[in-house]
ROMIKE-95173 format. One line per 5 residues: number of its first residue (from 1); for each residue y, z, x of C-alpha. Coordinates in Angstrom, 1 decimal. Layout:
N
NUM	Y/Z/X ~ ...
//
This chain:
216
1	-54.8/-7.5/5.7 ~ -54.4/-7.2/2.1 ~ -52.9/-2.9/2.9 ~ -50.6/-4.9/5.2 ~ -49.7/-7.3/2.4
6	-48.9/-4.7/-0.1 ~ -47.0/-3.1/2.4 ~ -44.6/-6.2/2.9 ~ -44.0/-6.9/-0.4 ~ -43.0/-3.1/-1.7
11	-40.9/-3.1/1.8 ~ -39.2/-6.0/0.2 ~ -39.0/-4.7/-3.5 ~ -37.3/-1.1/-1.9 ~ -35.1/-3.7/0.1
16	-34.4/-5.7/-3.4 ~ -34.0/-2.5/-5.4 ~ -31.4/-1.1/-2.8 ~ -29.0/-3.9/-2.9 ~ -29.0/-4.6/-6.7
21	-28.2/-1.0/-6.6 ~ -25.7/-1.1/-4.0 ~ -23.8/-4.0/-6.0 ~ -23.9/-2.3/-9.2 ~ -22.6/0.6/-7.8
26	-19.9/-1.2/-6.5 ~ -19.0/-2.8/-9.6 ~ -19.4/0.0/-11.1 ~ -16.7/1.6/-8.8 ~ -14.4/-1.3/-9.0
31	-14.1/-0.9/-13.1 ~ -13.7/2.6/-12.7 ~ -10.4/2.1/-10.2 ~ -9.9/-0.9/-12.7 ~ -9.5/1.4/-15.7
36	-8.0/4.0/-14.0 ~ -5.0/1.9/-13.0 ~ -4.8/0.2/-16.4 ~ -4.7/4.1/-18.0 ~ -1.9/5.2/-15.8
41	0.4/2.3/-15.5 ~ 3.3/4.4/-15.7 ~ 1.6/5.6/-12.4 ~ 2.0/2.4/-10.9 ~ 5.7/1.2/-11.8
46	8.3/3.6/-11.4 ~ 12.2/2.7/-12.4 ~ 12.9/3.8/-8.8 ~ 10.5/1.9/-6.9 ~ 12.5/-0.5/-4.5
51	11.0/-4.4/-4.8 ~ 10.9/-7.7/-3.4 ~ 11.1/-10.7/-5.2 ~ 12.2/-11.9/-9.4 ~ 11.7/-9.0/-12.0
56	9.6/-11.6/-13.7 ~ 7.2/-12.3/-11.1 ~ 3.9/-13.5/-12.6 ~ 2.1/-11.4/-10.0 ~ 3.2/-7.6/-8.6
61	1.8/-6.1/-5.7 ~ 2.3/-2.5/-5.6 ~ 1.5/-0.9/-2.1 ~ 1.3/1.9/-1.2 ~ 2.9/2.7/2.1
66	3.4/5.2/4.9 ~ 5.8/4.1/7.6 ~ 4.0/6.1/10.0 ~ 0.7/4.4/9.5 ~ -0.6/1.8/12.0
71	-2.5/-0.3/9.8 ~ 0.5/-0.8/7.4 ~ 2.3/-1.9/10.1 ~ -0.3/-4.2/10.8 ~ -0.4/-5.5/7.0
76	3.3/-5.5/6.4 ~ 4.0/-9.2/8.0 ~ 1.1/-10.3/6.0 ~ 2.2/-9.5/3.0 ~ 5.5/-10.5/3.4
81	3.6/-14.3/4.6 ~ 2.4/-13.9/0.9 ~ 5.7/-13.9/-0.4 ~ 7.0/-16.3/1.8 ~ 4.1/-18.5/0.8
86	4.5/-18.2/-3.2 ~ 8.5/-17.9/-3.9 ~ 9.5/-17.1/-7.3 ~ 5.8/-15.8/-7.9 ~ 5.0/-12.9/-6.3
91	6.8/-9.2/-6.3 ~ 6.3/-6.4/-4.0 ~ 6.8/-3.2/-5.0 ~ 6.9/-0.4/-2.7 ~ 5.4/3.3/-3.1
96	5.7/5.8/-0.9 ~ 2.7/8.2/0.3 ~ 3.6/9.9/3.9 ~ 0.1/11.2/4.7 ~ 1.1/11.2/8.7
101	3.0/14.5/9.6 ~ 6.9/14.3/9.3 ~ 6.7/10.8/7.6 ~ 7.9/12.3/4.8 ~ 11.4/13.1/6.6
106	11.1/8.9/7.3 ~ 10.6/7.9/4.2 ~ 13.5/10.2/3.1 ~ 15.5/8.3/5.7 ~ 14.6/5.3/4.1
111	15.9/5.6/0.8 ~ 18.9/7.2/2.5 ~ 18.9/3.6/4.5 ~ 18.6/2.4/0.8 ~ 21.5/3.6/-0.5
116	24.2/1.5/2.2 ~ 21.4/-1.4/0.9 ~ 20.0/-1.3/4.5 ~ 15.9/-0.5/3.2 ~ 14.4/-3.7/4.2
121	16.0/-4.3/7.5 ~ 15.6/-0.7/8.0 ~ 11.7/-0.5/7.1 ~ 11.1/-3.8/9.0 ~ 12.6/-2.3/12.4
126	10.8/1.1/12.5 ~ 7.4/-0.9/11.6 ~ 7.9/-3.2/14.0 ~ 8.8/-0.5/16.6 ~ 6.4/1.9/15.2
131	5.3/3.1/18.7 ~ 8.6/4.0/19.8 ~ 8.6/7.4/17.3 ~ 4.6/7.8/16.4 ~ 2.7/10.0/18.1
136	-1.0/10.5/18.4 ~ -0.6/9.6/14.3 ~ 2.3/11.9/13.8 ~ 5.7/10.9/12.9 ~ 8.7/11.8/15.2
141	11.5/11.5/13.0 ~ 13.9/12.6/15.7 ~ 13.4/9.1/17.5 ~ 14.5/7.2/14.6 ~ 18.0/7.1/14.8
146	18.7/4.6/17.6 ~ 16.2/2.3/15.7 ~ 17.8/2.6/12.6 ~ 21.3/2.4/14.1 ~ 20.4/-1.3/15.4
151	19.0/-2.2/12.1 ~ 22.7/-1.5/10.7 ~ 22.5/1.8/8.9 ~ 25.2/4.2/9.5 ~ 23.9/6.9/11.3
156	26.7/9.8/9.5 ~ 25.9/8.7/6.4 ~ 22.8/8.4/5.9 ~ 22.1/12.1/7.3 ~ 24.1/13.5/4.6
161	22.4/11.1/2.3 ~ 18.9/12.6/3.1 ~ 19.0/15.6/1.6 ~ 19.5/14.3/-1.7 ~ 17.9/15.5/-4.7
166	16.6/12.2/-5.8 ~ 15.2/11.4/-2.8 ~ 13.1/14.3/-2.3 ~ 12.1/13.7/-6.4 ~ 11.2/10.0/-5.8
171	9.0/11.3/-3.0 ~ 7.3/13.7/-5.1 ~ 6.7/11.4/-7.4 ~ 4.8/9.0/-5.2 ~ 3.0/11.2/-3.9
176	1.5/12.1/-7.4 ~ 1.2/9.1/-8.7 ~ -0.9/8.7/-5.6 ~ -2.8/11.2/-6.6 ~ -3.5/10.3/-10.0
181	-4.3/6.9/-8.7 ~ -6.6/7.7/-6.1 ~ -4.8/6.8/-3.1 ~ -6.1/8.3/-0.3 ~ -5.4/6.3/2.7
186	-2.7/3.7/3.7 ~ -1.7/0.8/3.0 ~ -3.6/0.9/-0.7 ~ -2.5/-2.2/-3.4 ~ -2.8/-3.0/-6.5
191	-2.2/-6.7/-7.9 ~ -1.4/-6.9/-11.2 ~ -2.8/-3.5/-12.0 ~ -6.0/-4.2/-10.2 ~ -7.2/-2.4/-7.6
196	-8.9/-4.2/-4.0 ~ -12.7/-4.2/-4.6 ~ -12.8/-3.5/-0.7 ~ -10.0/-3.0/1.9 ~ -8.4/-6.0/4.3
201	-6.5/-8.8/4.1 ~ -9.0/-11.5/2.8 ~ -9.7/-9.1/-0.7 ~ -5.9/-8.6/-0.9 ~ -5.3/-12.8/-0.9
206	-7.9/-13.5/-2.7 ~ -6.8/-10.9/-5.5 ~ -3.4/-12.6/-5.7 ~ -4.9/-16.0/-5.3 ~ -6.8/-15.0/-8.8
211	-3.7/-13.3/-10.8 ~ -1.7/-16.8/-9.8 ~ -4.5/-18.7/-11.2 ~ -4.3/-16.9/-14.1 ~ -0.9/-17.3/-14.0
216	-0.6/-20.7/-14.6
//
């Protein structure tokens, strides 16, 4: 009885022992991505970064986005509820990280799109429609065009606009700033600098729900 007894109890201390471990490393992890972002700031806010919302938003999400991504598509309409929900408070900014094959020729469309001031309505359509030009998780930037079309962008334009310099250097960038961030999957945000201590929705509200706390 008493073997049995000792058995329980160091069953429970390993069980203790491994969850006080588990939360420290997490916290642990969490300051790490904390101080990383605060170190590379300039990694997060780039001049050329298209935004939603005042310049001097109390709170700025920057996500990082890959229009061929599922789950972005997924997150986009909450995010923009978050927005809706705090006007005057919140700012989106977007970076680009095409991860997906041949999303980088869609995000080059987009800031082609961006030029005629078409991004948004652009972006919004081809995530909403996403399964009309993804594939098995690849991009098929040849099925694009009618979308884009109905979202107002001129078609001529825009194709010439593509294969602009900056466009191809603000993807580059993003991509490294990634990088240097430790972005690795889609859609990854940062509120005010801080990184999600764990990926969804509910961590992503209740992230802004503290910065506008602050806030005030």
């Amino acid at each position: 009885m008493k073997r049995k007894t000792l058995f329980t109890v160091a069953l429970i201390g390993f069980f203790v022992a491994f969850i006080v471990a588990t939360l420290i490393y997490n916290v642990e992890r969490d300051d790490q991505a904390a101080q990383l972002a605060t170190a590379n700031q300039a990694a997060l806010l780039r001049m050329h970064s298209p935004s939603l919302g005042p310049q001097d938003a109390p709170v700025v999400i920057v996500e990082f986005i890959d229009p061929a991504c599922e789950t972005c598509a997924a997150f986009y309409p909450m995010v923009k509820q978050l927005l809706a929900a705090n006007p005057q408070k919140i700012r989106l900014v977007l970076r680009y990280a095409p991860f997906h094959k041949g999303s980088d020729q869609v995000v080059a469309a987009l800031e082609a799109a961006r030029k005629q001031g078409k991004l948004w309505p652009a972006l919004e359509t081809l995530l909403a429609n996403q399964g009309e030009w993804v594939q098995n998780h690849a991009a098929q930037p040849g099925r694009i065009w009618p979308l884009l079309e109905k979202a107002g962008v001129d078609l001529q334009r825009l194709r010439s606009d593509m294969a602009a310099p900056e466009i191809s250097s603000v993807i580059e960038q993003d991509l490294l700033d990634a990088q240097t961030l430790g972005v690795r999957k889609t859609p990854d945000f940062f509120v005010n600098g801080r990184p999600l201590p764990s990926f969804g929705y509910e961590p992503l509200k209740d992230l802004v729900d503290q910065a506008l706390r602050a806030a005030k």
